[in-house]
N, C-alpha and C positions, 0 to 999 in steps of 0.2 A: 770830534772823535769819529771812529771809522766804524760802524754799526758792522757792516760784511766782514771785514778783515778780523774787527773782533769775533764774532763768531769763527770763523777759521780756525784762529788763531785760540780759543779755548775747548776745541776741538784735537786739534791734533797737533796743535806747537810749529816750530819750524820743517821743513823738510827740507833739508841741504838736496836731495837728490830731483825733484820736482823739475823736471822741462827739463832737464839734461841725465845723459847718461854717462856717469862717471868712466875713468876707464878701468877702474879696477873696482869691483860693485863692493857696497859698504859690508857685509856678511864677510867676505873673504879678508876684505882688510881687518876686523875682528879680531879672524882667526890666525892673521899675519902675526900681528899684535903680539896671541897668546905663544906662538911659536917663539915671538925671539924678545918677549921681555924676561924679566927676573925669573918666572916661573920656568926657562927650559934650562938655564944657568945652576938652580939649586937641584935640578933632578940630574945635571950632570948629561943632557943628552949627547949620547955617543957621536964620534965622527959619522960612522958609517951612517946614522940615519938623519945626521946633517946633513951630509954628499947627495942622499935619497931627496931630501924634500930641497934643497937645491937644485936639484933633477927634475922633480916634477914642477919646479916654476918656470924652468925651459921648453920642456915638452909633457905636458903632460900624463899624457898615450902612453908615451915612450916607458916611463918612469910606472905606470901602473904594469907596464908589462914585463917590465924587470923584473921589479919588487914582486910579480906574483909568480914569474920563473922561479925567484931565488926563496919563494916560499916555501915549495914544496921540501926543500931539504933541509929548511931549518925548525931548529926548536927553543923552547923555554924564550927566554928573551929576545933572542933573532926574530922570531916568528913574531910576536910582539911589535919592532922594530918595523918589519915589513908591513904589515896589517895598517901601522901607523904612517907609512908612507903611501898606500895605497889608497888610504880615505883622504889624506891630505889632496894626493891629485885629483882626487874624483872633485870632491868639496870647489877645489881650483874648477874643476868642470862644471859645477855648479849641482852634480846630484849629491844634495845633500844628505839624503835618509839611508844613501849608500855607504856615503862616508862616515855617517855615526854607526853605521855597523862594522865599520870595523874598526873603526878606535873600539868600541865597547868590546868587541872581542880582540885587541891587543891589551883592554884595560882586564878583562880578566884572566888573559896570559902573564900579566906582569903582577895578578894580587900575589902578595906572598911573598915574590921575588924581588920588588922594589915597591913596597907602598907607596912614594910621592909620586912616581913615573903611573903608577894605575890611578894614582888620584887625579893627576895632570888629564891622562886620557880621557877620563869620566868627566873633565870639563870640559872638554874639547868634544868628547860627545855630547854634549847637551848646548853647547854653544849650537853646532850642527843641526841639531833637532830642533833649534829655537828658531834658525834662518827655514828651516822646511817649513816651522809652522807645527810642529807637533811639541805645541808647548805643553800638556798633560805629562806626554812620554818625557821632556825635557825634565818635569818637576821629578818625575822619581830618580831619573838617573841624579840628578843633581844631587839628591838626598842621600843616594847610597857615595858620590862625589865628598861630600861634604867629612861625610861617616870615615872615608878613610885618609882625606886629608889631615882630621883631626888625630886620626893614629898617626900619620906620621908626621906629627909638629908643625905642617907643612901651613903656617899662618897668612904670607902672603895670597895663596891659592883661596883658602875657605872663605877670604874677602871677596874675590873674585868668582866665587860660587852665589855668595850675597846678591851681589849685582844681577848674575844670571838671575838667580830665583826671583830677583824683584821682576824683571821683564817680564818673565813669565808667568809671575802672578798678575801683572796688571795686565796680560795678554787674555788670562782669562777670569779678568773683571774679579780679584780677590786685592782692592787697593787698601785694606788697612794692613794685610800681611806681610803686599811689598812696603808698604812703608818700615815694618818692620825688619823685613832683609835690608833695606838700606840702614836704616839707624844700628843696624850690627855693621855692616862694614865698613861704615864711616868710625865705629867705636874702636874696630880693626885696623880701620888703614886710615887713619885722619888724613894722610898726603896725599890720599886718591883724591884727587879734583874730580874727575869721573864720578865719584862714588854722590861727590857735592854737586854734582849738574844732575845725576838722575835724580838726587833727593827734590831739586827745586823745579824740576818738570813736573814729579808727581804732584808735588805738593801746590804746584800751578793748576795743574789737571784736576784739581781735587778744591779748587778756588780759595786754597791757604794762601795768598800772597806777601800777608806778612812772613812766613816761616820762608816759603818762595826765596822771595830778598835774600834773605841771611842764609841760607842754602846759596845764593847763585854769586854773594858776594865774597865767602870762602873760596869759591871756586876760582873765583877771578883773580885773587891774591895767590892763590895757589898755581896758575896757571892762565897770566894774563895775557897772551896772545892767543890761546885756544879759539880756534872760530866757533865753532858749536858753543861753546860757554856766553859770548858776545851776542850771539843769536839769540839763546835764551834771555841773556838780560834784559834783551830789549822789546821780549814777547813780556817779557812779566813787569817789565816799566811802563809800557805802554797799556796794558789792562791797569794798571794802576794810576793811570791817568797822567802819566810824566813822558807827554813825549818828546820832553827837552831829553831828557837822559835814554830814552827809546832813538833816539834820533844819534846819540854822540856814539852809543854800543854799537848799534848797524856801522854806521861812519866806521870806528874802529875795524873793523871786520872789511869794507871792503879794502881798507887801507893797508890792514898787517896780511892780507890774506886774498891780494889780487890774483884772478884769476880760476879761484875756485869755484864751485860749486854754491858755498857757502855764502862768497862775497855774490853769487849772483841774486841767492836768495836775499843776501842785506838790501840791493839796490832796489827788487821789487817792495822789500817792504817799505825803502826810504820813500818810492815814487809812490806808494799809495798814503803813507803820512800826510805827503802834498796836496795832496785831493779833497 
C-alpha cells in the first residue's frame, strides 16, 4: 500500500484539475450545465435571452455592454432577462460575486411574475457564490432557492439545490447535514448519478467505505463512462485495500476518456500503485 498517496487521497479525493489548466475552468462548465439541461427547458427560457447568453460565449464584453444598454429601457421580465445575461458573462469572466448579483436581482425581478424562472436564478446565484467561495452567503440564498422552487412544483431544480447545499455545507465543515441534502436528492432524483458520486465522496471523506462502495456503485450503473465517477471508485477501492479493482477504474478512465484531465489524473495514480 501507498502510505503518502493514502493520506492525499483521504484528504481531498481526486483532483481532475491538479497540473493542468483546463480550457474552460470547472465553475463555469457547472454553470454551462445548469444553462442548458432540463432546468432552462421547463422554465421555457425565452429566445431573446438564449441569443444573449450565446452572445456572451463569443465575446463577452461585447455582450455585458449590450445587455446593460438595453437595460435601461427595459422592465418586469426584460429587465430580469438582461440582469441574467449580464452575470452570465461576468461569471464567463470569472468575477463571480458580480455575477451572483445580478442573477439575485434578476431573481427578485422575476418573483411573482414567473416563480420557476426566480427559482432557476436563485440557483444559479448560489452556484456563483459557491465558486467565489462565499459559501455562508450561498446557504441562505439557496434556502430562500429551495423556498420557491417548491412553490412552483419545480422538482428537478430543488434536487439540484440539494447538491449545492451539500457542497456548501461540507465547505463549511457541517458533514452530517450535507449528508442529509444528499440523501434528499438522491430520494429526488434517484437518476442523478451526480447526486450518487457526491453521496460516495462524502461518505469516503467521512471514512464510511462501506456505504462509499454502494454510493459509487449506483453511480457507475447509472453512468458508466463518467471519468469523475471512475476516479472516485478507484480512490475508495484502493483505501479499501483492492487495488486490483483500484487498478482496472483508473485503467477505465484513461481508456474511455483519453486525453483529459481526468485520464491524466488516472495515470499519476496508476504510476504511484506501481511504486
Amino acid at each position: 500500500m501507498l502510505p503518502a498517496m493514502l493520506a492525499l487521497l483521504m484528504q481531498a479525493g481526486p483532483n481532475p484539475s491538479a497540473g493542468a489548466i483546463p480550457a474552460i475552468p470547472p465553475e463555469l462548465q457547472e454553470l454551462r450545465r445548469r444553462q442548458n439541461t432540463e432546468l432552462s427547458v421547463e422554465t421555457k427560457t425565452p429566445d431573446r435571452l438564449q441569443q444573449c447568453l450565446a452572445r456572451a460565449e463569443l465575446d463577452s464584453v461585447a455582450a455585458t455592454t449590450e445587455a446593460s444598454s438595453r437595460l435601461g429601457k427595459a422592465r418586469g421580465l426584460d429587465r430580469a432577462y438582461e440582469l441574467h445575461c449580464i452575470g452570465y458573462a461576468q461569471a464567463i469572466l470569472g468575477r463571480w460575486t458580480d455575477a451572483a448579483g445580478n442573477f439575485i436581482a434578476a431573481r427578485d425581478l422575476a418573483a411573482g411574475k414567473d416563480p420557476a424562472y426566480s427559482a432557476r436564478l436563485g440557483a444559479i446565484a448560489a452556484n456563483a457564490l459557491l465558486s467565489a467561495g462565499n459559501n455562508i452567503e450561498a446557504l441562505t440564498v439557496l434556502e430562500q432557492a429551495a423556498n420557491d422552487a417548491a412553490a412552483a412544483d419545480f422538482g428537478p431544480l430543488i434536487a439540484e439545490i440539494e447538491l449545492d447545499r451539500a457542497r456548501a455545507l461540507v465547505a463549511t465543515g457541517q458533514s452530517e447535514a450535507a449528508a442529509a441534502s444528499l440523501a434528499k436528492a438522491r430520494q429526488l432524483a434517484p437518476g442523478s448519478s451526480r447526486a450518487w458520486l457526491l453521496s460516495a465522496t462524502l461518505a469516503r471523506r467521512d471514512d464510511d467505505l462501506v456505504a462509499a462502495q454502494s454510493f459509487i456503485e449506483q453511480a457507475s450503473l447509472l453512468d458508466p463512462s463518467n471519468p469523475d465517477i471512475g476516479l472516485e471508485a478507484g480512490v475508495i477501492a484502493v483505501l479499501s485495500g483492492n487495488d486490483d479493482a483500484a487498478r482496472r477504474s483508473w485503467q477505465s478512465v484513461v481508456t474511455l476518456a483519453p486525453g483529459t484531465t481526468q485520464a491524466q489524473t488516472a495515470k499519476g495514480y496508476l504510476e504511484q500503485l506501481t511504486q
